[in-house]
C-alpha positions in Angstrom: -36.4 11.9 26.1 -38.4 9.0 24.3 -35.5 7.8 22.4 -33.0 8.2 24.8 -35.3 6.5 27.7 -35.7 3.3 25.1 -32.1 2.9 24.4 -31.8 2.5 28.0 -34.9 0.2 28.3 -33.2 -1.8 24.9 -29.9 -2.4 26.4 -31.7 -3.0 29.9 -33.5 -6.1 28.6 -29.8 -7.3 27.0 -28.2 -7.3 30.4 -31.4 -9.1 32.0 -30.9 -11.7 29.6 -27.3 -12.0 29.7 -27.1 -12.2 33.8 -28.7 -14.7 33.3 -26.6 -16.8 30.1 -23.5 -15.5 31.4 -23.6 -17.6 34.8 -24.8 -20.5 32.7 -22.5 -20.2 30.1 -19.3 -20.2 32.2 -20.9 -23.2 34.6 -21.1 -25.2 31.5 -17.3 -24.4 30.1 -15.7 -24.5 33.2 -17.6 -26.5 36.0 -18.1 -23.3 38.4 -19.9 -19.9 38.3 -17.5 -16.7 37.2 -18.4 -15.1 40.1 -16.7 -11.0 39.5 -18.2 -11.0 35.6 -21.7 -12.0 37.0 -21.4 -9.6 39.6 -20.2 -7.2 37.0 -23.0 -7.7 34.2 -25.7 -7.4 37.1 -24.6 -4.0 38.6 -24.5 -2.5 34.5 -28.1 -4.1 34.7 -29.2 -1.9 37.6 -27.1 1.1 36.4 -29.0 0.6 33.1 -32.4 0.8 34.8 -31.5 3.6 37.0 -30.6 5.8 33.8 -33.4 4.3 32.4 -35.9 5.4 35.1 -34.3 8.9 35.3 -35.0 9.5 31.6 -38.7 8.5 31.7 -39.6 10.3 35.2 -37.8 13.1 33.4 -39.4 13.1 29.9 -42.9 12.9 31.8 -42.3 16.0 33.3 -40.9 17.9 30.5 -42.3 19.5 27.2 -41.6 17.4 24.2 -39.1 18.3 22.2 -39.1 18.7 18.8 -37.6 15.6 17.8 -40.2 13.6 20.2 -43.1 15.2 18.3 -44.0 13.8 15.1 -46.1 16.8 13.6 -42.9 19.2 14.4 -40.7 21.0 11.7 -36.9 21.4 11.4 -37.6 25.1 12.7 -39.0 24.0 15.7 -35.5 22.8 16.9 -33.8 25.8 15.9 -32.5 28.3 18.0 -28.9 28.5 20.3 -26.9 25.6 21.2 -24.3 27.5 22.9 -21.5 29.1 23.1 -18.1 27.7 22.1 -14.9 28.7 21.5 -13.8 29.3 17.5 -10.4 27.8 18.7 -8.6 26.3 21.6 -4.9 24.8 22.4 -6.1 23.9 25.3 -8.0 20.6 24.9 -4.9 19.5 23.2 -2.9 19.7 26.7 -5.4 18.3 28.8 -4.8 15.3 26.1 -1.1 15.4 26.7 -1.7 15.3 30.2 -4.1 12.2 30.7 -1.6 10.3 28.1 1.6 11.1 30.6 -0.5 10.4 33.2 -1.5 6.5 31.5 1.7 6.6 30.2 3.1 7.2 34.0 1.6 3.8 34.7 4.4 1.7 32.2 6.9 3.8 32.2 7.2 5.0 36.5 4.8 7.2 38.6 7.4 10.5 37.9 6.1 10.6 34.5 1.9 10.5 36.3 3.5 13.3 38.5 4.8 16.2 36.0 1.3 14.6 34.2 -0.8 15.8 37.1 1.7 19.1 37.5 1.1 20.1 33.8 -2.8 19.1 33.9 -3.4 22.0 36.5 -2.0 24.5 34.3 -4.1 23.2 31.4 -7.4 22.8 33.2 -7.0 26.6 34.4 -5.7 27.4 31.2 -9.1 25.7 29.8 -11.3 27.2 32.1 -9.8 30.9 32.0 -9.2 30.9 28.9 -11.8 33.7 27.9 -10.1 36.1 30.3 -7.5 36.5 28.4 -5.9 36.9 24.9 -7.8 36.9 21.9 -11.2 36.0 22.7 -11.5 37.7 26.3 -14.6 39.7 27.3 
C-alpha cells in the first residue's frame, strides 16, 4: 500500500498548491475569482486526502506485500490472481450499450432507451454467463 498511499499524498500536495494558483491565476486574467473551478479543484483536494488516508490506515494494518518489501523475491508474489473467463461477447455489448446510451444524448433519448433495454440483457448475460454454454459449472 506504500506506493499507492504516496501517489495519493503526490497528487494531494498538487491540488494544495493549485487551490491556491488557480484563484490567483484567474483573479489576475479576468478581474474576479472562478468561483465553480476553485470549488472544483478543492473538493479533488479532499477526495485526494480521503483516499490518501484510507490507503495509509489501511497499509498499517496489513502485512506487507511483496512488492512493499525490499528483501522479497518474485516468488513471493506468486500465487492466484483469479479467476477469469478465457473468452467473453459480453463485455463487447455492455460497450454497445453505454455508446447508444451517450449516443442517445445527440441523437434523442429513444436511442438512451433501447440502450438501457439492451444493457439489462447484457449485464445478465455478463453476470450469468457461467451458467450456461461453454464454460458453465
Amino acid at each position: 500500500m506504500k506506493a499507492e498511499q504516496w501517489v495519493f499524498w503526490g497528487l494531494a500536495i498538487y491540488l494544495a498548491i493549485m487551490s491556491a494558483v488557480y484563484p490567483w491565476a484567474t483573479w489576475a486574467t479576468e478581474g474576479e475569482v472562478e468561483p465553480i473551478g476553485t470549488v472544483v479543484i478543492i473538493l479533488t483536494f479532499l477526495f485526494t486526502v480521503m483516499i490518501a488516508g484510507y490507503l495509509a490506515l489501511t497499509g498499517r494494518r496489513m502485512d506487507k506485500r511483496p512488492e512493499d518489501r525490499q528483501e522479497a523475491t518474485i516468488a513471493d508474489g506468486a500465487g492466484s490472481y483469479g479467476f477469469f473467463a478465457p473468452s467473453s461477447i459480453w463485455p463487447f455489448w455492455c460497450a454497445v450499450v453505454v455508446m447508444m446510451i451517450f449516443l442517445g444524448w445527440i441523437f434523442g433519448y429513444w436511442l438512451a432507451i433501447i440502450g438501457a433495454g439492451i444493457g439489462i440483457w447484457a449485464v445478465a448475460g455478463w453476470s450469468l454467463q457461467f451458467y450456461r454454454g461453454d464454460y458453465a459449472h
